[in-house]
DOKELO-201680 format. One record per residue: residue number from 1; residue in one letter; chain; y, z, x of N, C-alpha, C in turn. Coordinates in steps of 0.05 Angstrom, whole numbers, plus 32768, in hexadecimal, padded with zeros to 4 digits. Atoms other than C-alpha are relative to their C-alpha. Last residue first. Layout:
DOKELO-201680
<site nr="NUM" rest="A" kette="A" n_north="Y" n_up="Z" n_east="X" ca_north="Y" ca_up="Z" ca_east="X" c_north="Y" c_up="Z" c_east="X"/>
...
***
This chain:
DOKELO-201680
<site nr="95" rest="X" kette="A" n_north="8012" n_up="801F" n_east="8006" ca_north="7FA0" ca_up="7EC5" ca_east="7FE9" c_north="8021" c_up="7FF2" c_east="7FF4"/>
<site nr="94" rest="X" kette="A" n_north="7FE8" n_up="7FF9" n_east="8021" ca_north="7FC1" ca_up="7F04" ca_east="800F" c_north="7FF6" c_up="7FE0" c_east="7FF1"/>
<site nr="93" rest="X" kette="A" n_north="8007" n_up="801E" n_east="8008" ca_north="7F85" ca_up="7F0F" ca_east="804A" c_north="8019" c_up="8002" c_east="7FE7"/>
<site nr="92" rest="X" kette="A" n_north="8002" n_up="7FFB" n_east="8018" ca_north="7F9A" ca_up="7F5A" ca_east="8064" c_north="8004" c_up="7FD9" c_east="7FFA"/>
<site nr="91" rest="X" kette="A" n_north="8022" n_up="8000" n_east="8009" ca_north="7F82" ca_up="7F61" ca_east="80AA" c_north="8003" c_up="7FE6" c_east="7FDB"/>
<site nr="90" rest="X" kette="A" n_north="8002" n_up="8025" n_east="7FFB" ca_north="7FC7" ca_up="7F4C" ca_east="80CB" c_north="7FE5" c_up="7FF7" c_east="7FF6"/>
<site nr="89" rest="X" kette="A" n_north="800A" n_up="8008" n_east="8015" ca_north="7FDE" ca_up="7F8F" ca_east="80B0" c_north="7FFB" c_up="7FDE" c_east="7FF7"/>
<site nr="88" rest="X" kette="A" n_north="8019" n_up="7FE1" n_east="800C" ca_north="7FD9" ca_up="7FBE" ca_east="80EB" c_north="7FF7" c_up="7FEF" c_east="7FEB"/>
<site nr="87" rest="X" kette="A" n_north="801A" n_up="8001" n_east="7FF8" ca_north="7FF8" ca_up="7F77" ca_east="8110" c_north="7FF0" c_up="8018" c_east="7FF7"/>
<site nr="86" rest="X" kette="A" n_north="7FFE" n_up="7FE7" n_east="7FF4" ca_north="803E" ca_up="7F75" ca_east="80E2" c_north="7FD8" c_up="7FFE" c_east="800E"/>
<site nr="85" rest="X" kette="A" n_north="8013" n_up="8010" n_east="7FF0" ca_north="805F" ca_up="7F3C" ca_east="80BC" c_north="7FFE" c_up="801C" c_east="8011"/>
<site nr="84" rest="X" kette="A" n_north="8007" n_up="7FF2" n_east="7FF1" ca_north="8087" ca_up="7F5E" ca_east="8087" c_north="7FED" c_up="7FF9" c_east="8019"/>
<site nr="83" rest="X" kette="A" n_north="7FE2" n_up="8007" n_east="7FF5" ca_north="8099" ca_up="7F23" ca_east="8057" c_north="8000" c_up="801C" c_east="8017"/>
<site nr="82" rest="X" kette="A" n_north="7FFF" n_up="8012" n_east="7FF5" ca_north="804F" ca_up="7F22" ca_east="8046" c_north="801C" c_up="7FF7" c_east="8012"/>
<site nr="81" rest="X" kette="A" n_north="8014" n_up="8002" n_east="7FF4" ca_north="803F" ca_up="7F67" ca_east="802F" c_north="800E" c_up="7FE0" c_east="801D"/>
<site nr="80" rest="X" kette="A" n_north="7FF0" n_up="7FF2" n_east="7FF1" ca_north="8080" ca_up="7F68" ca_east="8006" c_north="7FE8" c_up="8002" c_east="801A"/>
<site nr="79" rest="X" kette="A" n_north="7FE1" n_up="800C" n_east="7FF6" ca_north="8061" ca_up="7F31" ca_east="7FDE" c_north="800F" c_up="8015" c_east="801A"/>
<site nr="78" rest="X" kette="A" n_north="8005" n_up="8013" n_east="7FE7" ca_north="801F" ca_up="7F52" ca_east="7FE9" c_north="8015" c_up="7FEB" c_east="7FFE"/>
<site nr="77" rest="X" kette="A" n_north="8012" n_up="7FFD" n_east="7FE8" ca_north="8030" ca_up="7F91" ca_east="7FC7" c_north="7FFF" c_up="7FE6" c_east="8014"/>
<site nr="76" rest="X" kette="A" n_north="7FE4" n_up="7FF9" n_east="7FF9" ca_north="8061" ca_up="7F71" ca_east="7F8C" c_north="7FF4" c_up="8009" c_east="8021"/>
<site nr="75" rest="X" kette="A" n_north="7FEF" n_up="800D" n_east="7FF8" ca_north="8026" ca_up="7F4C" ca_east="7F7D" c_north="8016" c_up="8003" c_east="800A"/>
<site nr="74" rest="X" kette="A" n_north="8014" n_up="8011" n_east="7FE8" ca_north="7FF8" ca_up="7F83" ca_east="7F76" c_north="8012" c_up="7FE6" c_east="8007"/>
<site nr="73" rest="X" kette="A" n_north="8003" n_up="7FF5" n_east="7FE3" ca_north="802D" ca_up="7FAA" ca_east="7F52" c_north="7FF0" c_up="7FF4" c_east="8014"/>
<site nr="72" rest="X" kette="A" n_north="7FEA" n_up="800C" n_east="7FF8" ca_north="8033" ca_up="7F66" ca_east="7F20" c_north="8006" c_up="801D" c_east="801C"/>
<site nr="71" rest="X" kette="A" n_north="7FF9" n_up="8015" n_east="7FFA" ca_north="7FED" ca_up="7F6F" ca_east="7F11" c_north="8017" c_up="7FF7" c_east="800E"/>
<site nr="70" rest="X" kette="A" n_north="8012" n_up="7FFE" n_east="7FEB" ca_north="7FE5" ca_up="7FB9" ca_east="7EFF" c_north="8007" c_up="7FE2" c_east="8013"/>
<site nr="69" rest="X" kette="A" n_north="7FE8" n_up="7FE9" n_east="7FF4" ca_north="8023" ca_up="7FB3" ca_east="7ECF" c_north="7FEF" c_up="7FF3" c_east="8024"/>
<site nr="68" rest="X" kette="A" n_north="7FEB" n_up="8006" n_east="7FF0" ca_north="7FFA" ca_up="7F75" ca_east="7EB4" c_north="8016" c_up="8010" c_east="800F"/>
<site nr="67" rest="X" kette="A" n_north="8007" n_up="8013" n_east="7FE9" ca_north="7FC0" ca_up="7F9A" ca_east="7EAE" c_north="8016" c_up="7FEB" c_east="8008"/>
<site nr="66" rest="X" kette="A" n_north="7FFD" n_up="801F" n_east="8009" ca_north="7FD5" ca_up="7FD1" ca_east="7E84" c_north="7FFB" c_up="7FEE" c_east="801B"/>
<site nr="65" rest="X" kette="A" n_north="8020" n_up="8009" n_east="800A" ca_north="7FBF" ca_up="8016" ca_east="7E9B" c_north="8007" c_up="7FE3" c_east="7FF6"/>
<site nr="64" rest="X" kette="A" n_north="8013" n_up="8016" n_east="7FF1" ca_north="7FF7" ca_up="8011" ca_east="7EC8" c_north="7FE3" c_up="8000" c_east="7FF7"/>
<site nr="63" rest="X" kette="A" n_north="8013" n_up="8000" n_east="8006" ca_north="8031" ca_up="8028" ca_east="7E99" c_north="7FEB" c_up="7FF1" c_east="8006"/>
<site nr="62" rest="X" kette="A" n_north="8015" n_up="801B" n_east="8006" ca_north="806C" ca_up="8025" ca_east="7EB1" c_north="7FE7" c_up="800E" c_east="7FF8"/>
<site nr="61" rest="X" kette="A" n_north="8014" n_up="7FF2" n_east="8004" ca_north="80A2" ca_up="8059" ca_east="7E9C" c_north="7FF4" c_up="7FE7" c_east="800E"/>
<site nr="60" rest="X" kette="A" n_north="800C" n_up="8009" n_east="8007" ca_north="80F7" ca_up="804A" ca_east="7E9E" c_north="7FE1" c_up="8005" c_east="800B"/>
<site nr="59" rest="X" kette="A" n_north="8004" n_up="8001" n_east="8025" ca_north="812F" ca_up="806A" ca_east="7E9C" c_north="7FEB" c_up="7FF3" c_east="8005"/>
<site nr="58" rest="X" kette="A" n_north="7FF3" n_up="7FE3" n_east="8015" ca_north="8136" ca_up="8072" ca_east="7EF3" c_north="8001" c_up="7FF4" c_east="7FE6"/>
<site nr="57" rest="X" kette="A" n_north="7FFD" n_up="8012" n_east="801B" ca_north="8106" ca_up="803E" ca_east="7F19" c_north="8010" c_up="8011" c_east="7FEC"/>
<site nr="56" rest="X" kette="A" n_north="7FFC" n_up="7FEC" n_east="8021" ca_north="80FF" ca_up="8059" ca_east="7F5E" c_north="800C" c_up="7FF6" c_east="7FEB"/>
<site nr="55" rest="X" kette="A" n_north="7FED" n_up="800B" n_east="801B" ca_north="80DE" ca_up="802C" ca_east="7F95" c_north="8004" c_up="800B" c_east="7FEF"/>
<site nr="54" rest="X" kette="A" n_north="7FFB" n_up="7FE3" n_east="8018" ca_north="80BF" ca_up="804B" ca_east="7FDB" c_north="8013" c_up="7FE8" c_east="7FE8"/>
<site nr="53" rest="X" kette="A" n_north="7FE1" n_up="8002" n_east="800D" ca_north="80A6" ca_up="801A" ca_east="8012" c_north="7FFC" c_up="8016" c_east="7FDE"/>
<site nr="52" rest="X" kette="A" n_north="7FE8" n_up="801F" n_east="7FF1" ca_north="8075" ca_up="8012" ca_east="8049" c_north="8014" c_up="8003" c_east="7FF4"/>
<site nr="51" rest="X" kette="A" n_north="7FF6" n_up="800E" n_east="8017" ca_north="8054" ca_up="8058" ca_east="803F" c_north="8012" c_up="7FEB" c_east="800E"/>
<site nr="50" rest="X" kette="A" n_north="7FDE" n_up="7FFE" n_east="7FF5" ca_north="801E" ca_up="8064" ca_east="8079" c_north="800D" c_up="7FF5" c_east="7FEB"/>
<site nr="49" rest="X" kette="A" n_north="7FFD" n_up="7FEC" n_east="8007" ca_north="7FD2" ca_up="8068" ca_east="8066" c_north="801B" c_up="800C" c_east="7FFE"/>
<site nr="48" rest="X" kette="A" n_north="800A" n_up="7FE1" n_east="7FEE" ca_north="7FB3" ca_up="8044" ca_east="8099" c_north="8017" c_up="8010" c_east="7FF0"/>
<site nr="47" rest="X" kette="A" n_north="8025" n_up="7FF4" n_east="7FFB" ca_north="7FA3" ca_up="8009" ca_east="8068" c_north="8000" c_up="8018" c_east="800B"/>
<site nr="46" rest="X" kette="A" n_north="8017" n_up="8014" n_east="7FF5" ca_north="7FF3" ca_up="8004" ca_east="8056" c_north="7FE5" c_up="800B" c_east="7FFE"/>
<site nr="45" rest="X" kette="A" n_north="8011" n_up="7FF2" n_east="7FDF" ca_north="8012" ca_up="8026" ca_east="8020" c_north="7FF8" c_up="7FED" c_east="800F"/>
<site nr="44" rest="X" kette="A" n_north="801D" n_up="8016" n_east="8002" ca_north="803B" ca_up="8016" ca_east="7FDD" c_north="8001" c_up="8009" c_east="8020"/>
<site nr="43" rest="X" kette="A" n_north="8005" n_up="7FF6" n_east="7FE6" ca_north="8065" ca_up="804E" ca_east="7FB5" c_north="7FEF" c_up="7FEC" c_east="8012"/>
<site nr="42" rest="X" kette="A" n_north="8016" n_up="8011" n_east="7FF6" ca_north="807F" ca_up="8042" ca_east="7F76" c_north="8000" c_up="8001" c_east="801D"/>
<site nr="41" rest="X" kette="A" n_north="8002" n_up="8002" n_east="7FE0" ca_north="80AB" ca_up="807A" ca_east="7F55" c_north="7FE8" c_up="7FF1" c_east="800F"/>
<site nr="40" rest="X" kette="A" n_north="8016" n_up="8004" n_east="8003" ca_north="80B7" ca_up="8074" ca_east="7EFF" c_north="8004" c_up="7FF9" c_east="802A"/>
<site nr="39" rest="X" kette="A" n_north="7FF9" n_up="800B" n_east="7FF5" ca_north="80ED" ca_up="809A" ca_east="7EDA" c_north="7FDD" c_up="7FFB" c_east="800A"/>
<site nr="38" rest="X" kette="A" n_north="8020" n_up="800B" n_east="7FFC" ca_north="80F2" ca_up="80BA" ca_east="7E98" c_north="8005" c_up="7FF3" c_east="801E"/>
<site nr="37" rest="X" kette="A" n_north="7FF1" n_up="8013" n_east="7FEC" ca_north="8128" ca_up="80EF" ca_east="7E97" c_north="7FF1" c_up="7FF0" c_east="8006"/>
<site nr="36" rest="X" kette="A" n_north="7FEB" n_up="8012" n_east="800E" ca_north="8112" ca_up="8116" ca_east="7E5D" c_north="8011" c_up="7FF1" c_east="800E"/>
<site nr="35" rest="X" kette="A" n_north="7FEA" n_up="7FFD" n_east="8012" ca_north="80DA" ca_up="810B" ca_east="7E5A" c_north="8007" c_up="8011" c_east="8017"/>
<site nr="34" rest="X" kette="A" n_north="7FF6" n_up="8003" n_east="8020" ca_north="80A3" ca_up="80E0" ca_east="7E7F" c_north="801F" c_up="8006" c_east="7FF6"/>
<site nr="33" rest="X" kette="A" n_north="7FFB" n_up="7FF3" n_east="800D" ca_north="809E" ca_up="80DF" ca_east="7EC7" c_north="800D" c_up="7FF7" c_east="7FE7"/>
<site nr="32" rest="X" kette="A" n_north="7FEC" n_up="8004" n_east="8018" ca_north="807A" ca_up="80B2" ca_east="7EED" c_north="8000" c_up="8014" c_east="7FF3"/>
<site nr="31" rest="X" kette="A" n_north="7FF7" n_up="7FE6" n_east="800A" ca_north="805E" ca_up="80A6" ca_east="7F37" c_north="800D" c_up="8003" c_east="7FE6"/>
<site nr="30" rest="X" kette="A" n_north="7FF6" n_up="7FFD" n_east="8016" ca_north="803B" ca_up="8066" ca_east="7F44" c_north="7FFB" c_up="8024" c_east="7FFA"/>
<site nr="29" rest="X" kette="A" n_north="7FFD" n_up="7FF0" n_east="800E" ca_north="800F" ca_up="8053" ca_east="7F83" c_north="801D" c_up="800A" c_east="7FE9"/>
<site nr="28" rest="X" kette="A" n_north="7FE5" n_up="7FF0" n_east="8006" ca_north="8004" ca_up="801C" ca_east="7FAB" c_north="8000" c_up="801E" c_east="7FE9"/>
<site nr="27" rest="X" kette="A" n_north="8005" n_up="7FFF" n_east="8019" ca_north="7FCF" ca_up="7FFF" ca_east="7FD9" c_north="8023" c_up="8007" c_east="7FF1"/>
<site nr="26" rest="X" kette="A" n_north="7FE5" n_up="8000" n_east="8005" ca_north="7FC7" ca_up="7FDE" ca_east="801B" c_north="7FF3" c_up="8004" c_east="7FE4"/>
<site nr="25" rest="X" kette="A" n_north="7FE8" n_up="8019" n_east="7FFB" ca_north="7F74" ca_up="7FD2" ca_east="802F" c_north="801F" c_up="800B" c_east="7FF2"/>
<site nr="24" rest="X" kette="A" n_north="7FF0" n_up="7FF0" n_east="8016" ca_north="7F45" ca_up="8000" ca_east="804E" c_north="800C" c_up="7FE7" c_east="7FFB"/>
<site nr="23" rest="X" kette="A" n_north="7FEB" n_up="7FF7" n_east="7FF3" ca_north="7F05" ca_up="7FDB" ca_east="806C" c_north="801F" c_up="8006" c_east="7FF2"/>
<site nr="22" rest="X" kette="A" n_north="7FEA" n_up="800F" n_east="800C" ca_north="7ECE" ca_up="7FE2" ca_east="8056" c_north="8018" c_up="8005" c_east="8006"/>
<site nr="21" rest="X" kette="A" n_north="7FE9" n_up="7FEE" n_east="8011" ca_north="7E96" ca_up="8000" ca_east="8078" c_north="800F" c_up="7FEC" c_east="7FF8"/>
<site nr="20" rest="X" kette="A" n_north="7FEE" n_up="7FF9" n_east="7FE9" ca_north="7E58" ca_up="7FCC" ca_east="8096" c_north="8019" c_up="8015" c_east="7FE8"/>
<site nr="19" rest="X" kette="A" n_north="7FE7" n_up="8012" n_east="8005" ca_north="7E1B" ca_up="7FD5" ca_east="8066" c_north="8017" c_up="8003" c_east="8013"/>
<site nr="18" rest="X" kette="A" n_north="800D" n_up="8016" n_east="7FED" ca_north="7DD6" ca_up="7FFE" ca_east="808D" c_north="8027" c_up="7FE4" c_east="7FF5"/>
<site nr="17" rest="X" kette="A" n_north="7FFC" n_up="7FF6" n_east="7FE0" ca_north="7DE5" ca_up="803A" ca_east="806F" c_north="8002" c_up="7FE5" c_east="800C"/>
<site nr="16" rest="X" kette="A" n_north="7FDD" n_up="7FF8" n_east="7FF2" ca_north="7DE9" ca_up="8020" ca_east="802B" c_north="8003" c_up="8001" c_east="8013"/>
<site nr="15" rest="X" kette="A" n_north="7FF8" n_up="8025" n_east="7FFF" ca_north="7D97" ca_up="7FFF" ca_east="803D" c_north="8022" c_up="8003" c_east="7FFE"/>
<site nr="14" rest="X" kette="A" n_north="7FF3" n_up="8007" n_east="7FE9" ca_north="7D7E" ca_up="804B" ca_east="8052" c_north="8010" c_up="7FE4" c_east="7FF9"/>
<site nr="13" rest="X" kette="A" n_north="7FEA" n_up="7FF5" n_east="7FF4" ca_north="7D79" ca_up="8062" ca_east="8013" c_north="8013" c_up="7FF9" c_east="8011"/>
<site nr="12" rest="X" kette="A" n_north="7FF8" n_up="8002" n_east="8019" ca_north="7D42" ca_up="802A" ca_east="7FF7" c_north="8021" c_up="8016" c_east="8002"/>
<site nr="11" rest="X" kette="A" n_north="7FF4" n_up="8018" n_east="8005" ca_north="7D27" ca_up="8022" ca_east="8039" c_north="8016" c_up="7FF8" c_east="7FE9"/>
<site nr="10" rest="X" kette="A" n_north="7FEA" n_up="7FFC" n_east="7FE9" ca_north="7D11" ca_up="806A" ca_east="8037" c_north="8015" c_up="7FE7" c_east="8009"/>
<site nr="9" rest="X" kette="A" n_north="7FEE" n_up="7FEC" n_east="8001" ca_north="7CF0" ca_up="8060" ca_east="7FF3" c_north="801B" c_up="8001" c_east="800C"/>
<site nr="8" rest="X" kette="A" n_north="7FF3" n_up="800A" n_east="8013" ca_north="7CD1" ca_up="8026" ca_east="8008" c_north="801E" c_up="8012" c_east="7FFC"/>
<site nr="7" rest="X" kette="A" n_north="7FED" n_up="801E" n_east="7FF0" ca_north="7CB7" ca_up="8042" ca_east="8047" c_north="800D" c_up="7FF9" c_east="7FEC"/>
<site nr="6" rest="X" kette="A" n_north="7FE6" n_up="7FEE" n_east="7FEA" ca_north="7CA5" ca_up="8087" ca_east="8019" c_north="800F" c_up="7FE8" c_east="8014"/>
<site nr="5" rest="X" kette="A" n_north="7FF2" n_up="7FF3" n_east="8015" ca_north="7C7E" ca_up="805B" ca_east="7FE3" c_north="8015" c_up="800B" c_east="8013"/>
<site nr="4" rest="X" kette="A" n_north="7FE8" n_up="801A" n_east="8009" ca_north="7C57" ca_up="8034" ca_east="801B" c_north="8019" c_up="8001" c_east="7FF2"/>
<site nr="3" rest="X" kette="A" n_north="7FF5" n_up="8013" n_east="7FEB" ca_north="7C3F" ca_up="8071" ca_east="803D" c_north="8017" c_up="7FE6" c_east="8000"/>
<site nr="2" rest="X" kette="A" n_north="7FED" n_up="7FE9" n_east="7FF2" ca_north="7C24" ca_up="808D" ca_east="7FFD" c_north="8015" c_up="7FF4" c_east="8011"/>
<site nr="1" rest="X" kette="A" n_north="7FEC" n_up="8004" n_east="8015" ca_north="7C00" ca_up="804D" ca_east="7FED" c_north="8017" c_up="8013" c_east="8002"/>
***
């Protein structure tokens, strides 16, 4: 019974190990300053990490806890994604 408990066990760790990695995908990021000059710096990357493009937004804030902010950067992403034709980022499926 012992025996069985520790195979299990070990089975039971080992099974993550065993999934293939994931593979990175294009993201973006959001810089913003409040007062008294509010402005707002979007930043979007490929998978290896490289910035594709810089956008600065002077008076104005976003706010990406909202889900349509979130939304329309993901779209702004693989719009600009797509008019870039490029083989580092021939991975990225755009539905």
């Amino acid at each position: 019974m012992k025996k069985f408990f520790y195979a299990v066990l070990l089975c039971t760790f080992m099974a993550p190990l065993a999934l293939p990695a994931q593979t990175p995908l294009p993201y973006w990021t959001v810089e913003t300053g409040r007062t008294p000059h509010p402005y707002t710096i979007i930043r979007f990357y490929s998978a290896g990490h490289e910035q594709l493009m810089e956008r600065k937004i002077e008076g104005k804030t976003l706010h990406i806890c909202r889900k349509q902010v979130r939304r329309q950067l993901n779209y702004e992403l693989e719009k600009f994604l797509r008019q870039q034709p490029s083989p580092a980022l021939a991975f990225f499926n755009v539905y």
